[in-house]
C-alpha positions in Angstrom: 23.0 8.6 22.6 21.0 5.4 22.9 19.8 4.5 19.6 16.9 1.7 19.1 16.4 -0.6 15.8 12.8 -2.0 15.6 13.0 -5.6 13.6 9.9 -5.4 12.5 8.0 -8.4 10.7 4.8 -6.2 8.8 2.3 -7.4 6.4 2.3 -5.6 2.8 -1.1 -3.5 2.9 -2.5 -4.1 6.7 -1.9 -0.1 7.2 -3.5 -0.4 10.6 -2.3 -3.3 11.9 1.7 -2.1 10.7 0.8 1.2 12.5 0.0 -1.4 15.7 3.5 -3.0 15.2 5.0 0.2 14.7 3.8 2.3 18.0 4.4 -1.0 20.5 8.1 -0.8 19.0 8.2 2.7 19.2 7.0 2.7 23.5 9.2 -0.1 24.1 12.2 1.8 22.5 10.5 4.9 24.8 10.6 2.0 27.8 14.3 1.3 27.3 15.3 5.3 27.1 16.0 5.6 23.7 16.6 8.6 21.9 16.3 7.5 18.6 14.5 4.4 17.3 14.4 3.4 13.7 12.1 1.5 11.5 12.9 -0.4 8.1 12.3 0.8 5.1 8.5 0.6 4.4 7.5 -0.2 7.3 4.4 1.6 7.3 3.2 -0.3 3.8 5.1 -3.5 4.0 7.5 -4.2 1.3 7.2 -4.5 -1.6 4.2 -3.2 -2.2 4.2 -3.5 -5.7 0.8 -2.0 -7.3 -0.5 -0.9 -4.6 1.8 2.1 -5.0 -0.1 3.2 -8.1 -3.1 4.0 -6.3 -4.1 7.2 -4.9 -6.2 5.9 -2.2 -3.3 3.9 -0.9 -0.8 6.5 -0.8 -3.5 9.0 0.9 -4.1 5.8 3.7 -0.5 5.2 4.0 0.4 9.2 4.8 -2.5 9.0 7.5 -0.7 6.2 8.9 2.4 7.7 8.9 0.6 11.1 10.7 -0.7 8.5 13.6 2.2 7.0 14.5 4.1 10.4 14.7 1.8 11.1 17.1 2.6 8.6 19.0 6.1 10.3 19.1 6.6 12.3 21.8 10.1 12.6 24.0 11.5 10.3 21.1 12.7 10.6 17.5 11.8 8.1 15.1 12.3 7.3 11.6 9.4 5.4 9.5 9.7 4.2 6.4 6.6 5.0 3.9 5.6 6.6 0.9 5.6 10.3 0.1 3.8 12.2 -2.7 5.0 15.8 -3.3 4.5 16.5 -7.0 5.9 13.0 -7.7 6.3 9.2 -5.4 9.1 8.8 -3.0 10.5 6.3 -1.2 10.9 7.9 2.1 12.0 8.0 5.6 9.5 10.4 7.7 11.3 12.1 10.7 9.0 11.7 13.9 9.5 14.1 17.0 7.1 16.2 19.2 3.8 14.4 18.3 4.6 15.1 14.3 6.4 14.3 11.3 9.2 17.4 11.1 11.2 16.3 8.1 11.3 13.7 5.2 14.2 12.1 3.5 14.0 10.3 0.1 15.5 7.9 -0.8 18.6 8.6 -3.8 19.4 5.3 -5.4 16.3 3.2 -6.5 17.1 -0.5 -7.7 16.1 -2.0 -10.5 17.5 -5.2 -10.9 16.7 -8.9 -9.1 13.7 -8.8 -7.4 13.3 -4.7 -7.6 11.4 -2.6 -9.4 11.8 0.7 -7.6 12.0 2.8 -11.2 8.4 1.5 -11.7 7.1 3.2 -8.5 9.4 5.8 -7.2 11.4 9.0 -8.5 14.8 9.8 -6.6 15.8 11.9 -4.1 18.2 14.9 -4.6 17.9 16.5 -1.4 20.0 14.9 2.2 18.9 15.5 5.6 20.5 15.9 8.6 19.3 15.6 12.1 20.8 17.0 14.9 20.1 15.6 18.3 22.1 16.9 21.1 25.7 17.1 19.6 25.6 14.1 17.4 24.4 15.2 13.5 22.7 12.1 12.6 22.2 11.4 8.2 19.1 8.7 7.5 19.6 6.9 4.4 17.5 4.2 3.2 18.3 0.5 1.3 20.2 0.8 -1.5 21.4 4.5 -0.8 24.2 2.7 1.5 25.0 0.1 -1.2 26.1 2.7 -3.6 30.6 3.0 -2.3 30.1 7.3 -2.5 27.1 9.3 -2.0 24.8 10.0 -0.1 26.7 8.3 2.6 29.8 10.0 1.9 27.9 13.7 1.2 26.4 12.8 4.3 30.1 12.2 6.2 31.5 15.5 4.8 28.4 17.5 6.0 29.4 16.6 9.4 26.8 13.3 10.0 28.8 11.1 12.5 26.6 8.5 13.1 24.7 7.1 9.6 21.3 5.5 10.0 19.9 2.8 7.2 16.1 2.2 7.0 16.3 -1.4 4.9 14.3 -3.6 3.5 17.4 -6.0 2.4 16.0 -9.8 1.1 17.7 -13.0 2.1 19.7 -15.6 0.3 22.6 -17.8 1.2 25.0 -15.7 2.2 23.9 -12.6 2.3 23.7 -11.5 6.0 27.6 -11.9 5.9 28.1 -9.8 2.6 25.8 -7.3 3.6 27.7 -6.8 7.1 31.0 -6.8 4.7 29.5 -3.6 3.0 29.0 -2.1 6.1 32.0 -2.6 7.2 33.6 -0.8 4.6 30.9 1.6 4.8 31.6 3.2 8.7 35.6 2.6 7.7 35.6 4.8 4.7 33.3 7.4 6.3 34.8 7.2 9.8 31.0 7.0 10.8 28.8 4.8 13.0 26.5 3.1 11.0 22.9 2.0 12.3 21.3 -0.5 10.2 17.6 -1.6 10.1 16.8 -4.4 8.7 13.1 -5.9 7.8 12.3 -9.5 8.7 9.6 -12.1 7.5 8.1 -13.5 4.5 6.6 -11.7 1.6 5.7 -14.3 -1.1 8.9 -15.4 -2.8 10.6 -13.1 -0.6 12.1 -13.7 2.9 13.9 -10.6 5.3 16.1 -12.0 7.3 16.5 -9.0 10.2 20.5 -9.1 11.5 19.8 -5.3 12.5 23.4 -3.6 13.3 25.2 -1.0 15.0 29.1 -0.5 13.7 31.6 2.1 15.2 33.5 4.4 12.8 36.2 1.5 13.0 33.8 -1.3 11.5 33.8 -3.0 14.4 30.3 -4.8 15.3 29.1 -3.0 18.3 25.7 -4.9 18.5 23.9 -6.7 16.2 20.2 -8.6 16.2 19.3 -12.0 15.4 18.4 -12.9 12.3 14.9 -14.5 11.1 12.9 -13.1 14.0 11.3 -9.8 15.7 13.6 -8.0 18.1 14.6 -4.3 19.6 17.9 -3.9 19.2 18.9 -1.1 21.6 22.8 -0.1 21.6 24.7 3.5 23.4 26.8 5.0 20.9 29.4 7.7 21.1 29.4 9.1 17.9 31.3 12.2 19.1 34.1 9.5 19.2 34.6 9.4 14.7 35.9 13.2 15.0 39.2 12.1 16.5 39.3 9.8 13.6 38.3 12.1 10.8 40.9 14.7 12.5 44.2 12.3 12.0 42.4 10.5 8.3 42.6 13.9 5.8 41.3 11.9 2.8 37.9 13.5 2.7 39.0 17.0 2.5 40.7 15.8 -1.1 37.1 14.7 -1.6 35.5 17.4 -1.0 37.8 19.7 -2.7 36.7 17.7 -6.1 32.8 18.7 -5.4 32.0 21.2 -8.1 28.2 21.4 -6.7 27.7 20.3 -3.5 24.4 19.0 -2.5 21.8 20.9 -0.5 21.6 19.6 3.0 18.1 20.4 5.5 19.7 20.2 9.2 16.6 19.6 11.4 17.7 20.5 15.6 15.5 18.3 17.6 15.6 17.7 20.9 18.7 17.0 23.0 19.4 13.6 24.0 18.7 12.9 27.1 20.7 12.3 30.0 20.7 10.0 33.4 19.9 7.1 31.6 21.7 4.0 33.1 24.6 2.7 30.1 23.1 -0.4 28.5 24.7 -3.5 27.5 24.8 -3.9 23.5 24.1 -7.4 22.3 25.7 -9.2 19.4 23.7 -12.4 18.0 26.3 -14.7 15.9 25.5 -15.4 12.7 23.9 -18.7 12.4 25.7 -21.5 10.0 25.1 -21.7 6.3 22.0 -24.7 6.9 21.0 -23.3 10.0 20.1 -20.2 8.4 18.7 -22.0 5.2 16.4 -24.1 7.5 15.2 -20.9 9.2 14.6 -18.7 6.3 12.3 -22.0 4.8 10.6 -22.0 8.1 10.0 -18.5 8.1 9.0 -17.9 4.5 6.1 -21.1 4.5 4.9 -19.6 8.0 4.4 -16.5 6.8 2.9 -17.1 3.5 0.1 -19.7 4.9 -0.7 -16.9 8.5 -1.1 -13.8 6.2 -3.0 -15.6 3.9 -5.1 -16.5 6.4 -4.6 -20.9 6.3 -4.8 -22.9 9.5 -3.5 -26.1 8.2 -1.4 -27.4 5.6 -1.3 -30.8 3.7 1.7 -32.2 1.7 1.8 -35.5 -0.9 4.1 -37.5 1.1 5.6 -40.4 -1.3 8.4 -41.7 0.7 10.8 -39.2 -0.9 13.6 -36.9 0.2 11.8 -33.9 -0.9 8.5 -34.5 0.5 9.7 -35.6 3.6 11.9 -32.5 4.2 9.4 -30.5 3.3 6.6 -32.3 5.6 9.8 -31.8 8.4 9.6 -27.8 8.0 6.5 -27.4 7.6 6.0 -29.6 11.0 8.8 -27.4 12.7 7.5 -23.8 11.3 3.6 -24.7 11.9 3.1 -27.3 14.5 2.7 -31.1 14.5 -1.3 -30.4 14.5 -1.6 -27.9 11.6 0.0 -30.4 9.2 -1.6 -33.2 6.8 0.6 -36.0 5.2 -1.1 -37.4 2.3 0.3 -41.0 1.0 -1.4 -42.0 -2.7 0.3 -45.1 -3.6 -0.4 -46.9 -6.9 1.1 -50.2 -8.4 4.4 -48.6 -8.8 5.0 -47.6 -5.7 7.3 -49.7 -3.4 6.8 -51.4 0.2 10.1 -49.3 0.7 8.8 -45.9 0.1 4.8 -46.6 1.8 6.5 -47.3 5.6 9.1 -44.5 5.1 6.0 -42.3 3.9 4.3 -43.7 6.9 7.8 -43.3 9.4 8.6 -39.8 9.0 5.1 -38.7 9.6 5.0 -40.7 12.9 8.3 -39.8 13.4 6.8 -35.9 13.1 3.6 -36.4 14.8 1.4 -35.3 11.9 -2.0 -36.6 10.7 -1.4 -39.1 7.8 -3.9 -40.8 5.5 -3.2 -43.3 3.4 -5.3 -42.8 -0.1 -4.4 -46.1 -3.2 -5.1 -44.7 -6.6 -5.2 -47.7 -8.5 -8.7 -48.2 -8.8 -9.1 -44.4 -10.0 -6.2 -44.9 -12.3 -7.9 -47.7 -13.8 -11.3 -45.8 -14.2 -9.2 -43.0 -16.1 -7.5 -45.7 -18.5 -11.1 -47.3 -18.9 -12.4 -44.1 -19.2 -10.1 -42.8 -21.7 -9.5 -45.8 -23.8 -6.1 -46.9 -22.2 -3.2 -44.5 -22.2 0.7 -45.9 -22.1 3.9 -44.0 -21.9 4.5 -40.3 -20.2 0.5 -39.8 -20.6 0.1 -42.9 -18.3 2.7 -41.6 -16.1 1.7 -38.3 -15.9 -2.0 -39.5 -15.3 -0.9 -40.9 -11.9 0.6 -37.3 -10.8 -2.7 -35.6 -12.0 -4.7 -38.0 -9.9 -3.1 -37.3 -6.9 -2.9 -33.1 -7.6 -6.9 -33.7 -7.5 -7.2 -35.5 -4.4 -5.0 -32.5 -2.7 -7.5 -30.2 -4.3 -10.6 -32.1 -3.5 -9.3 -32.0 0.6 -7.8 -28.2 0.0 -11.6 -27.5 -0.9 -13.3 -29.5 2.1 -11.1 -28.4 5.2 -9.2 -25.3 3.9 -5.6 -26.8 4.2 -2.9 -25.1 1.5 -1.4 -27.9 -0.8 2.6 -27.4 -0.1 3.9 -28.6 -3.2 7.4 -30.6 -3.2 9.3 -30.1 -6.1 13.0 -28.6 -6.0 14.7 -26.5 -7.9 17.1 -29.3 -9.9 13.4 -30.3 -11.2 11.7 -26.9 -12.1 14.9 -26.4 -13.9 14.8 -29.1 -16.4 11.3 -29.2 -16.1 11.2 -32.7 -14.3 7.7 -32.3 -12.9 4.9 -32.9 -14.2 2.4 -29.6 -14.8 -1.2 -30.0 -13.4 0.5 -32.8 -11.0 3.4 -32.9 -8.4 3.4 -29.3 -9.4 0.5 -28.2 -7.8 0.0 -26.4 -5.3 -0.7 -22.7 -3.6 3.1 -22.7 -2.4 6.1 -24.6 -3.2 8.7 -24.8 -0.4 11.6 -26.2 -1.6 11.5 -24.1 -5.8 14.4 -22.9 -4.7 16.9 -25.5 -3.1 19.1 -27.9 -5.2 18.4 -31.5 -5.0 22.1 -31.9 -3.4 21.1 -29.6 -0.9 17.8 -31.0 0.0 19.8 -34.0 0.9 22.2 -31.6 3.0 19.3 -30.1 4.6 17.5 -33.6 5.5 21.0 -34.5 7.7 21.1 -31.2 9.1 17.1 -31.4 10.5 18.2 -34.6 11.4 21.0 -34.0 13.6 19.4 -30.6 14.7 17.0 -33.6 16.5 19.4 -35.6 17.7 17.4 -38.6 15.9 16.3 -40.0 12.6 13.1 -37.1 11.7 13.7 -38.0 8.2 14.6 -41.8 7.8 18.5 -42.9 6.1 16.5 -45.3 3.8 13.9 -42.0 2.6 17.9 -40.1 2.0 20.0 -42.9 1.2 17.5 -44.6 -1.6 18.2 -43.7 -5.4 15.4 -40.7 -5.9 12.3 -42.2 -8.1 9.2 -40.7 -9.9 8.0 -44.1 -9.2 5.4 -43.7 -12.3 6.7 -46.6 -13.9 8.4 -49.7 -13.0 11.8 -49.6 -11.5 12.2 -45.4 -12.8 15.2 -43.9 -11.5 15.7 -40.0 -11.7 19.3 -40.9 -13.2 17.8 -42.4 -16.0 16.3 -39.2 -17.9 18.4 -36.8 -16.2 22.3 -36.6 -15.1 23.2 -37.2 -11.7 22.8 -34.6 -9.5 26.0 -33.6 -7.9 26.7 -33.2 -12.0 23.4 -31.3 -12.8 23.1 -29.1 -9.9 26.9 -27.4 -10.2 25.6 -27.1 -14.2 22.4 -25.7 -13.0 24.5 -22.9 -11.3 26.1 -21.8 -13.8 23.6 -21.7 -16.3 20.2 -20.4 -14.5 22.6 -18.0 -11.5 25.6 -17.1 -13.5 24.6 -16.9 -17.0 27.5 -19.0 -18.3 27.6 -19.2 -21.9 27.3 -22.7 -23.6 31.1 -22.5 -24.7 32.0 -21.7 -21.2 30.1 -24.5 -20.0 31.8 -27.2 -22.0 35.1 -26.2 -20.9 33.8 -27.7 -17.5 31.7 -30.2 -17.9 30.7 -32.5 -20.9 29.3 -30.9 -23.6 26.7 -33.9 -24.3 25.1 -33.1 -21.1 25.6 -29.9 -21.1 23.6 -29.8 -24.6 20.9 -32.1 -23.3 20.7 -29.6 -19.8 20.1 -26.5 -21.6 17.4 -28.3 -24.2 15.6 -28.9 -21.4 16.0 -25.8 -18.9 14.7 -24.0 -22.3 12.3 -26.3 -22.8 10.4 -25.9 -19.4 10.0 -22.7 -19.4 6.3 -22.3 -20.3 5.9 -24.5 -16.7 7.7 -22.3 -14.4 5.5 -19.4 -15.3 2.6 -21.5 -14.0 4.5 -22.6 -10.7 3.6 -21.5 -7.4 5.8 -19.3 -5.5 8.3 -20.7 -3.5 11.0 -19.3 -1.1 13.8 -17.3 -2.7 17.0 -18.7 -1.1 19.9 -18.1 -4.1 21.0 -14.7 -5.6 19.0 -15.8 -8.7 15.5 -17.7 -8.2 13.0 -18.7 -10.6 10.5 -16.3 -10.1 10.8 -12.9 -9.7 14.5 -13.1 -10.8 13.8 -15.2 -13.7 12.3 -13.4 -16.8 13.5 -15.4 -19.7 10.9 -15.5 -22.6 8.8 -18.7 -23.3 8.4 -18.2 -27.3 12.2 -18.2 -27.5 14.9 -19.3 -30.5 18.2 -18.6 -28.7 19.9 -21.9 -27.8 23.6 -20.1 -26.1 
């Protein structure tokens, strides 16, 4: 049978326009003789849709949707992820065939940890679903449902399903294309099934999909896979006929389903026979991409998303002669265009000769529209103003100043303020609220400083010339708010911090554990001030989630808060 996986990039709530995206991918999989095509999970809503999913209206709209592109569905099977309300919500894949929906799946296993909050929105499935087409008996699952090391797959596997099909909607962070694939590996091995998996792609807020649809055989072996970060229809022959030879020599799972006191109900739907005469295709199998390849993508794709569904033309970044605003004036350039991006440069007295060329370099060296705008004059009308101010007011004063001149050209050309700040600073709370924090979306919230400084060398050499320049990555990192400020001054170094930072904020080390690793005066002084900066994280723009644990959507730690372990 030829099987096709959509990679679909939707938009959470543009019911028509995902119906668009859906039918195209559906009459190209027709165009390449499919028999089966598969969407990800949600695909009709978006994902997540959060709230939406509490209102009527939008489940009725999103069941119409699902009704037109069945339609659409005629002399192919396809399974769409959507909603279903029967007596209570579901997570569900909707089995297209003949011009209708014939059959819906929901989904078993709900997560509710990270970033989900199915239990909020969604009761479980009890029921599993089999589809027979031709002589393959084909089991949908969806998401998290394959995560889970027994049923449904394994129900599924017992009631004959030799060829396993996952609707997903599976986020990215570092790593996780590879670990995911692992799972699936030991998947199709323990269920001696094939194992299609569809994946979402695109940015959603804080959230990024990062595709790598794929096909395993029964064996684990990749038979195709998709690339990752981008659209694509994967289409892959598979014999899975080919798992019963296997299932026939491996007896384990007739010990398992000896121990079954209740099995499940199972629905069988017969639909129609593959078809035949089609010309054997070639399956294609995309590499994975290396560790800061894929981090430069998934920033690329996350800020391009965010500002074309919000409906921005043009961006415009503070540009200081940093690291971190110049790698984030570098993505944005490489995700948007040259044309769509702004570089702001707002020196005051502080600021050095050094960092106003390098501020003035890399945006030549990127071909973006810089502007030069001194604050020292409005810095002085402030002090006047205000009756002089010294110390972190008069520091913080200069950040402010500049937040408003971002705001001020936000308002008169419509550009969205990228914000700069990375994730070593929202951390500790090295940022100043109201100033370098501002911003309707912050890039880099989730990348260490250590690895913005990775990243930089990486764009760098991706070019095959200086985008970013050495001075801007070699030069001690600086505020520049008073005179001669180093970051090392007020905070640790960062190839200390950053490893503490891990621990702490991703893997909920204990402070005893910590000071068995690093010294217990800075680790003291760290967690005083991750604690402390709490209250300015909750008023941080979104950024890119690109570790297992991002502040955000991850993060839920209290603001009024008395526990210092």
């Amino acid at each position: 049978m030829r099987v096709a996986l959509a990679q679909l990039n939707v938009v959470v709530g543009d019911l028509d326009g995902n119906v668009g995206r859906i039918a195209s991918a559906v009459e190209e999989a027709k165009r390449a003789a499919a028999d089966l095509v598969v969407l990800p999970e949600l695909a009709v809503t978006g994902y997540p849709p959060e709230d939406l999913l509490l209102r009527p209206g939008f489940i009725r709209a999103a069941r119409e949707a699902v009704d037109e592109v069945a339609r659409g569905c005629d002399g192919i099977v396809a399974l769409v992820g959507g909603p279903a309300f029967d007596r209570d919500l579901a997570n569900a894949a909707f089995v297209c065939a003949g011009g209708a929906v014939q059959g819906v799946y929901r989904k078993q296993f709900l997560p509710n940890y990270g970033v989900f909050d199915e239990h909020r929105y969604f009761a479980p499935g009890r029921e599993l679903l089999l589809l027979r087409l031709g002589d393959a008996l084909v089991g949908p699952t969806i998401c998290e449902d394959v995560w889970q090391p027994g049923p449904p797959a394994t129900d599924l596997a017992l009631a004959g399903a030799t060829l396993l099909v996952n609707l997903s909607a599976s986020p990215y962070h570092g790593g996780k294309a590879e670990d995911r694939e692992e799972m699936l590996v030991t998947r199709a091995r323990d269920n001696a099934a094939y194992i299609a998996f569809c994946n979402l792609v695109g940015g959603q807020d804080e959230l990024v999909f990062d595709g790598h649809s794929v096909v395993l055989d029964d064996e684990g072996e990749v038979v195709a896979r998709a690339p990752g970060f981008e659209e694509a229809l994967l289409v892959v022959d598979v014999d899975p006929s080919e798992a019963i030879g296997r299932r026939l020599r491996d007896v384990r799972r007739r010990e398992l389903e000896r121990t079954r006191a209740n099995p499940p109900v199972v629905t069988t739907l017969e639909l129609a026979s593959a078809r035949e005469g089609a010309e054997p295709g070639k399956a294609t199998v995309t590499p994975f991409a290396p560790e800061l390849e894929q981090l430069r993508m998934a920033l690329g794709l996350g800020l391009r998303d965010y500002v074309e569904k919000n409906g921005f033309q043009d961006v415009v970044i503070s540009i200081s002669g940093g690291i971190d605003s110049a790698l984030t004036a570098a993505i944005a350039a490489d995700a948007l265009g040259a044309e769509r991006v702004h570089t702001i440069s707002m020196p005051s007295r502080f600021s050095s000769d050094a960092t106003r060329d390098d501020a003035r370099e890399v945006s030549e060296n990127l071909g973006v529209d810089f502007r030069e705008i001194p604050i020292e004059a409005v810095v002085a009308a402030y002090h006047d103003a205000l009756g002089g101010l010294d110390g972190l007011a008069a520091e913080n004063l200069q950040a402010r100043i500049r937040a408003t001149c971002l705001m001020a050209l936000s308002n008169t050309h419509g550009w969205l303020v990228i914000a700069t700040g990375n994730k070593s600073e929202m951390a500790v709370g090295y940022a100043t609220i109201y100033g370098d924090m501002v911003g309707g979306f912050a890039l880099l919230k989730d990348v260490y400083k250590t690895d913005v400084w990775r990243l930089s060398r990486h764009l760098n050499d991706r070019a095959g010339r200086e985008l970013i320049p050495v001075t801007t990555i070699e030069r001690p990192p600086s505020a520049e708010l008073r005179e001669g400020q180093r970051d090392d001054q007020s905070l640790p170094p960062y190839e200390v911090l950053d490893p503490l930072l891990e621990a702490y904020v991703e893997l909920d080390r204990s402070r005893e554990e910590l000071e068995e690793q690093f010294d217990p005066e800075i680790v003291a002084k760290t967690l005083a001030l991750v604690d402390r900066a709490e209250y300015k994280r909750r008023q941080a723009a979104p950024g890119v989630k690109l570790r297992p644990r991002a502040f955000g959507r991850d993060w839920r730690t209290p603001i009024t808060n008395r526990w210092r372990g």
